[in-house]
C-alpha positions as CSV (number, residue, x, y, z in Angstrom):
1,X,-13.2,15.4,-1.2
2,X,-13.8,12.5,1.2
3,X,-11.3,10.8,3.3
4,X,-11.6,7.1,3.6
5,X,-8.7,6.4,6.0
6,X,-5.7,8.0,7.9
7,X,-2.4,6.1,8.7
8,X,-0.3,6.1,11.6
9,X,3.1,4.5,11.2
10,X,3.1,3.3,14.9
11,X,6.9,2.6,16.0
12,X,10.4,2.7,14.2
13,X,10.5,-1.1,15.7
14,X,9.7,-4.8,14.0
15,X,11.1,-7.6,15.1
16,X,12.1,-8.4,11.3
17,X,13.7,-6.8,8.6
18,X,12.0,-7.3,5.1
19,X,13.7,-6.6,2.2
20,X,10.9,-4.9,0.7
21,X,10.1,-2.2,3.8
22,X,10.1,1.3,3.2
23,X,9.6,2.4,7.1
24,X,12.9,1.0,7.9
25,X,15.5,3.7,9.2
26,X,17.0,5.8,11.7
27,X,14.4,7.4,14.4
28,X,14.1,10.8,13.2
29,X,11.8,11.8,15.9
30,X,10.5,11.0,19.3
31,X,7.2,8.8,19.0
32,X,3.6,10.1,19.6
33,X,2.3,9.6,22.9
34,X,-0.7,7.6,24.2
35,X,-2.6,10.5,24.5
36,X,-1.3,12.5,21.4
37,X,-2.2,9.0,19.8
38,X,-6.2,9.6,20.8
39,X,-6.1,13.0,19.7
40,X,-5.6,11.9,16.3
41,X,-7.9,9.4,16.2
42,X,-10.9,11.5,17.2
43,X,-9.4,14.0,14.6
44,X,-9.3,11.4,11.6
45,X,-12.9,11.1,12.8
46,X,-14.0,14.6,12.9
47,X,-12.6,14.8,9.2
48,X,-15.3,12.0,8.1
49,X,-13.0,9.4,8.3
50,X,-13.8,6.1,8.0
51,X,-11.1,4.1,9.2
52,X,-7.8,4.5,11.2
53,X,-4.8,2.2,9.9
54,X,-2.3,1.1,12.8
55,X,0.9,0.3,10.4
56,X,5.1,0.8,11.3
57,X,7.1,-0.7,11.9
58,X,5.4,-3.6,13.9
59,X,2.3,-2.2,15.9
60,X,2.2,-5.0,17.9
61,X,5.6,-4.0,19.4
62,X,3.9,-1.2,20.8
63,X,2.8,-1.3,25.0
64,X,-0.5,0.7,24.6
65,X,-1.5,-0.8,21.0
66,X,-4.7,-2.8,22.2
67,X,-5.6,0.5,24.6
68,X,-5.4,1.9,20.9
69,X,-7.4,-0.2,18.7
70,X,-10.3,-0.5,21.7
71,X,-10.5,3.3,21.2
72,X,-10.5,3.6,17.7
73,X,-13.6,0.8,17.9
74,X,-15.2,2.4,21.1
75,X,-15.4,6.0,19.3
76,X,-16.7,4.8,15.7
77,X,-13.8,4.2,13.9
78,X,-12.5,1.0,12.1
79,X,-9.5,-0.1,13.1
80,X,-7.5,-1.6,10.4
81,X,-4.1,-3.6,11.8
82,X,-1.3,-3.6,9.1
83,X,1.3,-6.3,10.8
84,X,4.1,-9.0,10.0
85,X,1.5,-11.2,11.7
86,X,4.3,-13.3,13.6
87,X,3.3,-11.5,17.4
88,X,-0.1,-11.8,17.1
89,X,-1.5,-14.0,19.6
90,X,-5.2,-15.8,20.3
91,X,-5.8,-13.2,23.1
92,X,-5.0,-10.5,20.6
93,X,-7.0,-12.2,17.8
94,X,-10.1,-12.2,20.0
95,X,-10.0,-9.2,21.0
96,X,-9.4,-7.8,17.4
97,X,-13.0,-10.4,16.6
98,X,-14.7,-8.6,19.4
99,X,-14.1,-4.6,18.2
100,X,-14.6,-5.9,14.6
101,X,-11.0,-4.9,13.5
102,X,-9.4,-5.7,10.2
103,X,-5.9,-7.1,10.1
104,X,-3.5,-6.9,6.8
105,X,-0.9,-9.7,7.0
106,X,2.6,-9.2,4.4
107,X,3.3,-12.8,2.6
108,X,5.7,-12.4,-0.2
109,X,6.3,-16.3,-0.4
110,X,4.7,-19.5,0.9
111,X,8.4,-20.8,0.1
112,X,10.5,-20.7,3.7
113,X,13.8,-20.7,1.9
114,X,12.6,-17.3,0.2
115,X,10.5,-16.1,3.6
116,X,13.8,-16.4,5.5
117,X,16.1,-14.4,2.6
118,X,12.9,-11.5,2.4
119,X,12.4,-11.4,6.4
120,X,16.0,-12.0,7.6
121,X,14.5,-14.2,10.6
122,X,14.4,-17.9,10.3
123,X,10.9,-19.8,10.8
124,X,8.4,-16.9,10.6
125,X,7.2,-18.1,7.8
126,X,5.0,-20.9,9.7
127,X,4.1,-18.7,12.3
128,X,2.2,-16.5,9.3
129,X,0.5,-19.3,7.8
130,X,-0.9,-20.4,11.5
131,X,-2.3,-17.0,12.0
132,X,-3.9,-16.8,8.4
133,X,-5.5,-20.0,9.8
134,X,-6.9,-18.7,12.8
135,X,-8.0,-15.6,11.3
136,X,-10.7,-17.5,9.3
137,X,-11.3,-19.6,12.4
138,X,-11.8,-16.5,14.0
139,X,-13.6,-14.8,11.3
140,X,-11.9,-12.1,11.0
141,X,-11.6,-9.9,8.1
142,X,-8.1,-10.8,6.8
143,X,-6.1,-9.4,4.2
144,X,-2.5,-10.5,2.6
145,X,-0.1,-8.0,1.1
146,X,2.4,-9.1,-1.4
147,X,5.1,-6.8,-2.4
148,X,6.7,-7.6,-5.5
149,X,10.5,-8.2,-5.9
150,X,12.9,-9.8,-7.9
151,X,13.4,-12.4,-4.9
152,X,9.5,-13.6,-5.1
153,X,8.2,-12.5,-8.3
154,X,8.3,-16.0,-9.5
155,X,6.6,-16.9,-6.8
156,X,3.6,-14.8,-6.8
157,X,1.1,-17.1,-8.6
158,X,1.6,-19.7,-5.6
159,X,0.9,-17.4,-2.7
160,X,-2.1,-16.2,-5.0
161,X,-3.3,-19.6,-5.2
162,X,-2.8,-20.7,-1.8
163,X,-4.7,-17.5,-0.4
164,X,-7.8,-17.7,-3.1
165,X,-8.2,-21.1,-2.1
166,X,-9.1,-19.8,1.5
167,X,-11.2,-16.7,0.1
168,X,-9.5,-13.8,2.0
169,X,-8.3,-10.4,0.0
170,X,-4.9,-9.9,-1.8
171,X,-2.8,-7.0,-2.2
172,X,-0.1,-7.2,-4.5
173,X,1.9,-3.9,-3.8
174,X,4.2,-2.3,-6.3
175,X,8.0,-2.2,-4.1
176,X,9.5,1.3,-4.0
177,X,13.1,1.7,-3.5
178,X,13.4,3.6,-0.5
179,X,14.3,2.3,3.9
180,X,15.5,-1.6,3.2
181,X,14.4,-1.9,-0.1
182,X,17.8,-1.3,-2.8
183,X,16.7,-0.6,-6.7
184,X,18.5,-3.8,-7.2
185,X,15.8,-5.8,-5.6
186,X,13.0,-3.7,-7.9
187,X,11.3,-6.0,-10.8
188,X,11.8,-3.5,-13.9
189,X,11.8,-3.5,-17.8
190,X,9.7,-6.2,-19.9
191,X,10.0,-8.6,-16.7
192,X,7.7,-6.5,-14.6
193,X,5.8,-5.7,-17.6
194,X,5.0,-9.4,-18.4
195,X,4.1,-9.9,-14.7
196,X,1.2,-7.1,-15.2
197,X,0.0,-8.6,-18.2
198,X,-0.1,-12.1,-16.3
199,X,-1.6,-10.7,-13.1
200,X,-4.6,-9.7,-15.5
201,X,-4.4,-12.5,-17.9
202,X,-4.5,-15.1,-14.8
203,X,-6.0,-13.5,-12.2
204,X,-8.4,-10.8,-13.7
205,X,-6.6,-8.7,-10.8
206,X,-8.6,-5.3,-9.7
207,X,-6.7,-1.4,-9.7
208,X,-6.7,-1.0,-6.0
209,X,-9.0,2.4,-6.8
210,X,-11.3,-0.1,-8.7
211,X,-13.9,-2.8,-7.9
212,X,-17.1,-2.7,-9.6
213,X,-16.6,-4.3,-12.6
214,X,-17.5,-7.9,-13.6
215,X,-14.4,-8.3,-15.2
216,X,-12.3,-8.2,-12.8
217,X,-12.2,-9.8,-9.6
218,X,-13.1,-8.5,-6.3
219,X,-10.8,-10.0,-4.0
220,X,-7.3,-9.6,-6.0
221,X,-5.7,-6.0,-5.8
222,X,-3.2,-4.3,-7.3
223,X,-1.5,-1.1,-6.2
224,X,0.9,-0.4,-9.4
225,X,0.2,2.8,-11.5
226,X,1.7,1.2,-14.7
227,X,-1.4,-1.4,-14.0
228,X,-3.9,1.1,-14.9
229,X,-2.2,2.3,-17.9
230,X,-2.3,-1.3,-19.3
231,X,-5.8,-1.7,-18.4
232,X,-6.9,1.7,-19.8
233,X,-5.8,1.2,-23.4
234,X,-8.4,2.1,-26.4
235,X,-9.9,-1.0,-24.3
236,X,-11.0,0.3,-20.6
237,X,-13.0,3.2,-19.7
238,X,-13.9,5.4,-17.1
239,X,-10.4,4.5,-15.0
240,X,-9.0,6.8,-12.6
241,X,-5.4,7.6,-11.3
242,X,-4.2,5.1,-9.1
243,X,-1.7,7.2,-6.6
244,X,-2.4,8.8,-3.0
245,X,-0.9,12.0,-3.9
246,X,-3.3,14.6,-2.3
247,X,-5.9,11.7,-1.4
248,X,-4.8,10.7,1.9
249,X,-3.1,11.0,5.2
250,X,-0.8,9.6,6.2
251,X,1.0,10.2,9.9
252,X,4.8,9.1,10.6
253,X,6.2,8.3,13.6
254,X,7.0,11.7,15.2
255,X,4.0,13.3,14.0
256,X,5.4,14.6,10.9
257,X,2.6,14.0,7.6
258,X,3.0,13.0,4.3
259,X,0.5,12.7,1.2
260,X,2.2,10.0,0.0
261,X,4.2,7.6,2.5
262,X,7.4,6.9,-0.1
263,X,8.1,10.2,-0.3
264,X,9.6,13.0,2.1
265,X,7.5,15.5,1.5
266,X,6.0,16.6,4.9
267,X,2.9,18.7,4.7
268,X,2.8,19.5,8.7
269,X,2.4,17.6,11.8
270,X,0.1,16.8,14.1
271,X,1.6,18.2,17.0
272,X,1.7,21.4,15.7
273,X,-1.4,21.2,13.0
274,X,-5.0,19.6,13.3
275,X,-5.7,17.2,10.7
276,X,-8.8,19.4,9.8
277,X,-6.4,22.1,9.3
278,X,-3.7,19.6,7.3
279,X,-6.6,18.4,4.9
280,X,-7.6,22.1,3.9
281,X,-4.3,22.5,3.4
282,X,-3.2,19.9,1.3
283,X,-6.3,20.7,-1.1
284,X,-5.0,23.8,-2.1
285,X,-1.2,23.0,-1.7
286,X,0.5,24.1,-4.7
287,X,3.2,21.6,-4.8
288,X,1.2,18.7,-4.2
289,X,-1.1,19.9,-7.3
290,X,2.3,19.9,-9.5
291,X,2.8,16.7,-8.6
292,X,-0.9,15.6,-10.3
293,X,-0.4,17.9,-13.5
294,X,0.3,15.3,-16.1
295,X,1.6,18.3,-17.8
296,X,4.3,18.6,-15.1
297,X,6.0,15.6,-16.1
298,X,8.7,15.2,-17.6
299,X,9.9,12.7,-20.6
300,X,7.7,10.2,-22.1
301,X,5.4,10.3,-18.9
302,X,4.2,13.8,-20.6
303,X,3.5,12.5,-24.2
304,X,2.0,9.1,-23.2
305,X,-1.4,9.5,-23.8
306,X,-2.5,7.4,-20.7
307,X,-0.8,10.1,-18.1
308,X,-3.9,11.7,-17.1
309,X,-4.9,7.5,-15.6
310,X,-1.4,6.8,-14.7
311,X,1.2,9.3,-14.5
312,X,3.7,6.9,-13.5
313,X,4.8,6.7,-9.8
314,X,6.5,10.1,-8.5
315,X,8.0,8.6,-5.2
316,X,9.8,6.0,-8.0
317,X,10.8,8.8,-10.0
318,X,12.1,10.8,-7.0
319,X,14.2,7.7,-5.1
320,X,16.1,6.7,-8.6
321,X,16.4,9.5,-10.2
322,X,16.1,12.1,-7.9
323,X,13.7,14.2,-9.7
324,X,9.8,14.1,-8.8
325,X,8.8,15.0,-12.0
326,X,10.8,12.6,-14.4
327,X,9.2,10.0,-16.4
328,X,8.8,6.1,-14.2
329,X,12.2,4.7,-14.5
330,X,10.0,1.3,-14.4
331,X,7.7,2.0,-16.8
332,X,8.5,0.6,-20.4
333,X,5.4,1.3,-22.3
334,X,6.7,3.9,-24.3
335,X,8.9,0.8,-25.8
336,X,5.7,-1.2,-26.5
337,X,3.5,-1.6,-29.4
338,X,0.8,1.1,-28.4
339,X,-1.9,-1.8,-30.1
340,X,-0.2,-4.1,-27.1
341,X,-1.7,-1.5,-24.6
342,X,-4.2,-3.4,-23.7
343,X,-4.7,-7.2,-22.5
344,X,-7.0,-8.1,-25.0
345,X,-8.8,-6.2,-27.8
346,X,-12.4,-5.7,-27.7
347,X,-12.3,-6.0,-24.1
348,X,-15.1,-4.0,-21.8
349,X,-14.0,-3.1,-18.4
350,X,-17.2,-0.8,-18.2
């Protein structure tokens, strides 16, 4: 199975502190050096990768982050910046032009009343919006993420909108209630289920996993497992699981690796294991294949008869109710008309 990308959660430190942020917490571990940082870069590459995703924490806050990106670029790697977008300067810009770098930007709100209550820091809200700018001055490839919580879920359609109007990709991530982010702050029941439906109705938004069709469109994403359930239907065909599980890479702060970053589950580390030697592993690892057996699950998320395209999300399973295997304590489809399934009948996502 190919690998299209390994992350690296960078540093414990950012200079906010979003609601929404799973990496936020207590240093567990020391960090990876500068040169343990190279090693696994020309590992990810060795393993076919395609990318190499510079995430935290903020990355920026780290001294030896552009000596980092210039060697991810220099040995045939994309570098792929994931940042709060409020340190980045024109030097920095440039230089991420210049090794053809992608940068991924969070903007849950384009409301600074709402930026200031999901950041905590007052006025980083304009600082975003400048960079956005100059990223399509720059022409760089630019991405915005948008997590989705009760704070900004009603405010989802205008970041949309302000973002499509300057034709850059959207990422509208699914929260999970783990480092800042309380259950309290987690859309759930017929809300979030009416906010799927819209985000298709509206927006014709794309499964994350899922971009060739001509129904839906290209530069609107969605990373929510429930998503592909209400797409699949009797309606959609040929959809896949949406979930990392098993799929990917991703490397923590101290070196420690998980197959899924919301959940602490760590498969080795890269100070003791090559990621060569982590990828075998993780294809014949028996828990991790538990945790993809439809038939492993527990509740309605074993009788639904979408769980072999959905499965509902484990790490959401695991943080509220403490049990990997239990039905999505989010999901609600088991309460809805199964001829509601889909958006609209007689529709053709083939």
């Amino acid at each position: 199975m190919p690998i299209h990308h390994i992350a690296w959660q960078t540093t414990y430190k950012c200079n906010l502190s979003c609601i929404h942020c799973y990496a936020a917490g207590v240093s567990s571990g020391g960090l990876l050096s500068t040169f343990e940082a190279k090693k696994i870069i020309l590992e990810a590459l060795e393993i076919g990768a395609k990318a190499f995703v510079f995430t935290g924490g903020e990355p920026l806050l780290r001294e030896d982050i552009v000596e980092l990106i210039t060697y991810t670029s220099d040995v045939g790697l994309k570098p792929i910046l994931a940042t709060n977008g409020t340190l980045l300067s024109e030097d920095m810009l440039k230089l991420l032009r210049d090794v053809e770098a992608s940068i991924t930007i969070n903007l849950p709100t384009i409301n600074e009343e709402l930026h200031e209550k999901f950041t905590g820091v007052k006025s980083a809200l304009k600082s975003k919006l400048n960079i956005i700018n100059k990223c399509i001055e720059y022409k760089l490839k630019c991405s915005i993420g948008i997590a989705i919580t009760n704070l900004n879920i009603m405010d989802v359609d205008n970041v949309i909108q302000y973002v499509k109007d300057k034709e850059i990709n959207i990422d509208i991530i699914a929260t999970i209630p783990c480092g800042n982010a309380s259950i309290n702050i987690i859309p759930k029941g017929f809300k979030y289920y009416f906010l799927l439906k819209h985000l298709y109705n509206k927006w014709k938004a794309s499964p994350m996993n899922m971009f060739n069709s001509e129904f839906l469109a290209r530069n609107i994403s969605i990373y929510e497992p429930i998503y592909i359930a209400l797409l699949a239907g009797d309606y959609c065909k040929d959809l896949s699981r949406l979930c990392s599980i098993g799929e990917t890479i991703h490397i923590m702060e101290d070196g420690s690796i998980r197959t899924c970053v919301f959940l602490p589950y760590i498969v080795g580390n890269v100070r003791r294991l090559s990621l060569a030697n982590v990828w075998r592993r993780l294809a014949s690892n028996r828990f991790v294949s538990e945790l993809k057996d439809p038939k492993r699950l527990k509740g309605y998320c074993n009788t639904c008869k979408l769980n072999t395209v959905c499965g509902g999300c484990r790490a959401r399973a695991y943080h509220i109710v403490n049990d990997f295997f239990a039905s999505d304590p989010i999901c609600i489809l088991h309460k809805v008309d199964k001829k509601a399934y889909g958006f609209n009948r007689g529709m053709n996502c083939q």
